[in-house]
C-alpha positions, 0 to 999 in steps of 0.5 A: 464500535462496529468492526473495520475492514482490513485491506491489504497492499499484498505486493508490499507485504510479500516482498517485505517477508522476502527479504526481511526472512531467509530462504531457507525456510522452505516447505514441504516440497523443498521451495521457500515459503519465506514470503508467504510466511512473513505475510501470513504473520504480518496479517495475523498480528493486524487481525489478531489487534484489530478484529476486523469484520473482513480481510482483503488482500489486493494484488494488480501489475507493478506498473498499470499501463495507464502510468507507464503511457504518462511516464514511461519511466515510472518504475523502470528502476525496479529489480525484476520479482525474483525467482523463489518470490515468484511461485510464492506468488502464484501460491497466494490465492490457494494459501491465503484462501484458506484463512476465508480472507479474500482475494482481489486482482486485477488486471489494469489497475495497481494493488495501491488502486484497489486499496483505495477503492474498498476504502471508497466503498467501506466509506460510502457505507458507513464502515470503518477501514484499515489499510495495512501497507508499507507504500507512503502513496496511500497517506492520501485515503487517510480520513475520519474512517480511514487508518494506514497501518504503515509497516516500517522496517524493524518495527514491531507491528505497524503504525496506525495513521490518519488524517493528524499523522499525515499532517505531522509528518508532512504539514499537508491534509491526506488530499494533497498527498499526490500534489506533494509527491509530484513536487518532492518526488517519489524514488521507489516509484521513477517519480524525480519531482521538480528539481531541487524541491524537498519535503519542507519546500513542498509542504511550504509551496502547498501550504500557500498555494493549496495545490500543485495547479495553485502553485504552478499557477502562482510559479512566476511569482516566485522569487526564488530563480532556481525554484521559479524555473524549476516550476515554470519549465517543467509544468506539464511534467509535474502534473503528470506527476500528480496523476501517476499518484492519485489513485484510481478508483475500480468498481468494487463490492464492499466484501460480506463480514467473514472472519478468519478461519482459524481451523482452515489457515492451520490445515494449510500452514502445515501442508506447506511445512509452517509447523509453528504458524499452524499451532499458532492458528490450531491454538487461536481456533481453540479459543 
């Protein structure tokens, strides 16, 4: 079987090892290289499972502009980066370059947006993708060439999902994801969703109705007073919803097959003090 590609949600991860490790892992300048470290393990153990033909790691702004014109408050609520994560941050390219893994920036659409477009670009081709997240928003790329490696707090390495684990979890296809999130709500993003509707009132709508247009379409038919006027009263809002979820797609290159560079990755643990990632890398080179 031909090798995937590993697409990495690198936001996600570095705040992850932020608070997951402590500060006081510091390099050889004195700073906290906590992030980058957790990241770089995080990775490594996919790479190590997985084998993929290529890495790619996709960092955008928090908040693309286009999502705060539709919803001003969307991400509102969120902490500022802090102030040891932030040159740990700066340091990516330079860091992560060294392991021959490729960096992906942009400067209008979400880290979340360029994921799903090298999934859409490594489809269209043929080829296999993994996903390496910890946001739920990207259940909606799982398909028969798609996997989310959904990384869980306290759990060992990540959990592989696709199309049937989407639905287990959730009762809906990975194409109504964005649908369910407008209607259930999305805290970690200021998405609220359609007062009082849950997860099993959302699936059940979708479920019946095929898509939040479906089920707003069908809203005064619903016999329930509370949810009917939740529904009927808030339609242009709740679409918007769907929007602030749906991916975007950007006009990617499918990457060339590069492997981890061992050798390379090692070098640069050690500059910055990771004295026990680089004999894990040293090792790895030497077969």
């Amino acid at each position: 079987m031909a090798r995937p590609l590993l697409v990495v949600d690198t936001p996600s991860m570095l705040f992850r090892a932020f608070y997951g490790l402590p500060s006081s892992i510091k390099g050889a300048d004195g700073r906290p290289v906590n992030a980058l470290l957790g990241t770089a393990n995080l990775i490594l153990r996919e790479v190590e499972v997985h084998k993929p033909r290529a890495v790619v790691l996709c960092f955008g702004p928090d908040a693309a502009d286009y999502r705060l014109e539709l919803y001003p408050p969307y991400h509102a609520d969120r902490d500022p980066v802090p102030d040891d994560l932030s040159p740990q941050f700066a340091a990516c390219p330079d860091f992560f370059g060294a392991f021959g893994w490729t960096i992906a920036d942009s400067e209008t659409l979400e880290a979340d947006d360029l994921l799903g477009s090298y999934a859409t670009r490594e489809t269209k081709a043929g080829g296999r993708t993994l996903v390496l997240t910890g946001d739920r928003d990207m259940f909606q790329c799982a398909s028969k060439l798609v996997s989310v490696l959904y990384v869980r707090t306290g759990k060992q390495g990540a959990e592989e999902i696709g199309p049937k684990g989407v639905r287990e979890r959730y009762g809906i296809p990975p194409a109504l994801v964005p649908d369910f999130i407008a209607l259930r709500g999305d805290p970690s993003d200021g998405i609220p969703g359609a007062k009082g509707v849950g997860e099993k009132t959302a699936a059940e709508l979708l479920h019946k109705h095929g898509s939040l247009e479906g089920v707003l379409n069908a809203a005064f038919r619903e016999p329930r007073p509370k949810l009917r006027q939740a529904l009927t009263g808030s339609r242009e809002e709740l679409l918007a919803f769907k929007e602030l979820a749906t991916l975007r797609d950007e006009k990617v290159r499918r990457p060339r097959d590069k492997r981890t560079d061992h050798r390379s990755a090692a070098r640069a643990a050690r500059e910055r003090g990771m004295s026990r990632l680089a004999e894990r890398l040293e090792q790895a080179a030497a077969g």
